[in-house]
TORSEDREN-635779 format. One record per residue (C-alpha): residue in one letter; x, y, z. Coordinates in steps of 0.2 Angstrom, whole numbers, padded with zeros to 4 digits, always signed. Example, Ala and Ser with C-alpha at 12.3 -4.5 7.8 and 13.67 -1.06 7.14 Angstrom:
! TORSEDREN-635779
A+0062-0022+0039/S+0068-0005+0036/
***
This chain:
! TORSEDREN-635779
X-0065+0077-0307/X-0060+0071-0325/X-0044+0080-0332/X-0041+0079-0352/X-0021+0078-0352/X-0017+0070-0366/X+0002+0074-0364/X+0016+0071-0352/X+0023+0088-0350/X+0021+0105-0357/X+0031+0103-0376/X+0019+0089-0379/X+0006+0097-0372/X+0007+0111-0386/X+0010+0099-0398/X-0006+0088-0398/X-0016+0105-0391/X-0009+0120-0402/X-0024+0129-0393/X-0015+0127-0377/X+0001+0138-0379/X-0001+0149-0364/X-0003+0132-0352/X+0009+0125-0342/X+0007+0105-0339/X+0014+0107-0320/X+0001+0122-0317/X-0014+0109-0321/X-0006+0094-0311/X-0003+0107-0297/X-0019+0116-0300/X-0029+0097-0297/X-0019+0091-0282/X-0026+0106-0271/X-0043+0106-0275/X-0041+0087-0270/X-0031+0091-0254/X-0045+0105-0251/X-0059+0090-0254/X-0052+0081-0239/X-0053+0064-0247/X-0069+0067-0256/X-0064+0072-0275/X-0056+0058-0285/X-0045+0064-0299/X-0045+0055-0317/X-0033+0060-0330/X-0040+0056-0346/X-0027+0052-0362/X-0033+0052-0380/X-0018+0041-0387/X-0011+0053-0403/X+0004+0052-0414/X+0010+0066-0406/X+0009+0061-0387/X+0012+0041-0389/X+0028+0042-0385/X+0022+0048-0366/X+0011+0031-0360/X+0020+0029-0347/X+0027+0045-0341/X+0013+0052-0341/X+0005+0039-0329/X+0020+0039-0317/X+0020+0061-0315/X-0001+0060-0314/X+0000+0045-0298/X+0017+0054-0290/X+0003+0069-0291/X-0010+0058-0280/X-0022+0056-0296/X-0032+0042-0293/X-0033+0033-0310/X-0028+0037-0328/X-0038+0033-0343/X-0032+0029-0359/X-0039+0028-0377/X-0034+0028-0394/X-0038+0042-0404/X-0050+0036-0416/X-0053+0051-0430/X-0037+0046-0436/X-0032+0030-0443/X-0012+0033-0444/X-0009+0032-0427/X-0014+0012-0426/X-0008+0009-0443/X+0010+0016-0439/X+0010+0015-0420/X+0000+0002-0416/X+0012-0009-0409/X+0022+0002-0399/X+0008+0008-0393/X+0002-0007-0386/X+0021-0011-0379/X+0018+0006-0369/X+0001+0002-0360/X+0009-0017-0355/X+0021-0008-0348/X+0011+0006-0340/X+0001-0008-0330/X+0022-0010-0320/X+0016+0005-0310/X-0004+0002-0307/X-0004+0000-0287/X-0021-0004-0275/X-0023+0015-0274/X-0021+0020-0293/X-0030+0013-0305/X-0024+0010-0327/X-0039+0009-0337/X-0037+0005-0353/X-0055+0009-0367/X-0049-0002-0380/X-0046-0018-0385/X-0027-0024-0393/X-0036-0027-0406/X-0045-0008-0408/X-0028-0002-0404/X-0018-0013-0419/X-0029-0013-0432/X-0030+0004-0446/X-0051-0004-0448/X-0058+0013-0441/X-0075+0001-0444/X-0070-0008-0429/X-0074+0008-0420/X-0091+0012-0426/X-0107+0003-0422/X-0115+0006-0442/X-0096-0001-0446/X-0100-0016-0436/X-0118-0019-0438/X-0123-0016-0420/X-0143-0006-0414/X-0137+0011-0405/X-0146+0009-0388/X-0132+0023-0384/X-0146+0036-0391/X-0157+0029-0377/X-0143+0035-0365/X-0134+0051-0371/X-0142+0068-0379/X-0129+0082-0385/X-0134+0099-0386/X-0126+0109-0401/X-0121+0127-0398/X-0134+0132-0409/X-0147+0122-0397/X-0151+0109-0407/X-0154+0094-0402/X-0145+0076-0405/X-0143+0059-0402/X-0124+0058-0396/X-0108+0069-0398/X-0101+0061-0411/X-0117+0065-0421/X-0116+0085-0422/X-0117+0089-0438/X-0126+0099-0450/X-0131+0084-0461/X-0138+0075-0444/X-0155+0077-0441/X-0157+0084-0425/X-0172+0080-0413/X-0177+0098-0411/X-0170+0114-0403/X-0171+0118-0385/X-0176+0138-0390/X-0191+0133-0395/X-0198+0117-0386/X-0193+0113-0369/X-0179+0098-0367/X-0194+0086-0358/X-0207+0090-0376/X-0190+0085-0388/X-0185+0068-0378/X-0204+0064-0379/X-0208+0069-0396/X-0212+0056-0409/X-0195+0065-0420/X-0183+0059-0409/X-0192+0041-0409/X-0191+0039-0427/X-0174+0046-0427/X-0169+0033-0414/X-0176+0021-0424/X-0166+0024-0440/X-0148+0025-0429/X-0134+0022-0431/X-0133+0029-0448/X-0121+0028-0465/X-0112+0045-0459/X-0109+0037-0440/X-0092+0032-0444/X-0087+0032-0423/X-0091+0029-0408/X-0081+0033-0391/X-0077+0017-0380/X-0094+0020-0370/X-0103+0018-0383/X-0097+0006-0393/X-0096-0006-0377/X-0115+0001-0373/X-0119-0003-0390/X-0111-0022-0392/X-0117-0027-0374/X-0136-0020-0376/X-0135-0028-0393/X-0132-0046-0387/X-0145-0045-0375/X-0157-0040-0384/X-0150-0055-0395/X-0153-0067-0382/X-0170-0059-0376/X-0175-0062-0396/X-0167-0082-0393/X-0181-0082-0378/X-0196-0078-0383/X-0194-0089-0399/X-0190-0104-0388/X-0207-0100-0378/X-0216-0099-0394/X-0211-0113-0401/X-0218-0121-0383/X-0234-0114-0384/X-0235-0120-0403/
***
């Protein structure tokens, strides 16, 4: 069970999630224990942390209250639709997740999306596979369906001005992922307007990217042996 937390008590909490007003941080902490206690051991509990200007403050905190909880890890990235919090924070921020690893033990787990360098650096291009001149395999991977049921190559691609791979209210899901529209999309990602990529992808995208590299590097050695 993945939690979205993003804070380490309620204040904060309302803060970063103005949308959140009538939630209490304990009630969701509490709330995710018993239905681990109720699993008997089967459900692991991840509390996810999208690192803000407004809940920065609460690295550590927040990791302590989610493991004396008995969450089994916490995940933490930077928020990367705003470039203010690297280029003002950055530092602190990164002084926070060294010391957040003090309290990682066998049985909880700190995992950490981003590089230092993701994490210091205001270059939101560092975050985007069209910024950094990577193929997206991630398309290969990942659909999102709009709430309109269109049809696209990832989340952070949902957008009016992103051409969609068809509508699931009118073809089935098997006809769009098969249809030649969705190929020539894939084939012309990532595009100008892709300006991010989560840590997933971007990781996907880097990796896949340097094998397909080296597979490239291959097969020219093995044609230069047959010439």
């Amino acid at each position: 069970m993945n939690i979205s937390l993003d804070a380490d008590n309620t204040k904060t909490l309302h803060e970063a999630k103005p949308d959140s007003k009538d939630i209490d941080l304990e009630a969701i902490l509490i709330s995710a224990k018993d239905i681990k206690s109720m699993s008997n051991g089967q459900c692991n509990v991840e509390a996810g942390y999208v690192i803000t200007k407004q809940n920065y403050q609460g690295i550590v905190e927040a990791a302590k209250k989610v493991r004396d909880y008995g969450f089994d890890r916490i995940r933490y990235r930077i928020d990367f639709t705003d470039e203010e919090v690297s280029k003002k924070h950055g530092e602190e921020i990164m002084k926070y997740l060294r010391d957040v690893e003090k309290i990682s033990t066998g049985s909880f787990e700190i995992i950490h999306s981003n590089t230092d360098q993701e994490i210091s650096s205001s270059d939101r291009k560092q975050l985007s596979s069209s910024g950094e001149g990577l193929k997206c395999f991630t398309s290969e991977l990942w659909i999102c369906i709009g709430s309109n049921g269109d049809v696209y190559p990832c989340g952070h691609c949902v957008s009016p001005e992103t051409p969609s791979y068809g509508n699931i209210l009118d073809n089935s899901l098997k006809e769009i992922l098969g249809s030649e529209q969705r190929k020539n999309s894939i084939n012309n990602l990532p595009l100008s307007s892709c300006n991010f990529c989560s840590p997933f992808s971007l990781t996907t995208n880097k990796f896949l990217t340097y094998l397909s590299e080296l597979e490239g590097m291959e097969r020219d050695k093995l044609l230069k042996k047959e010439i």
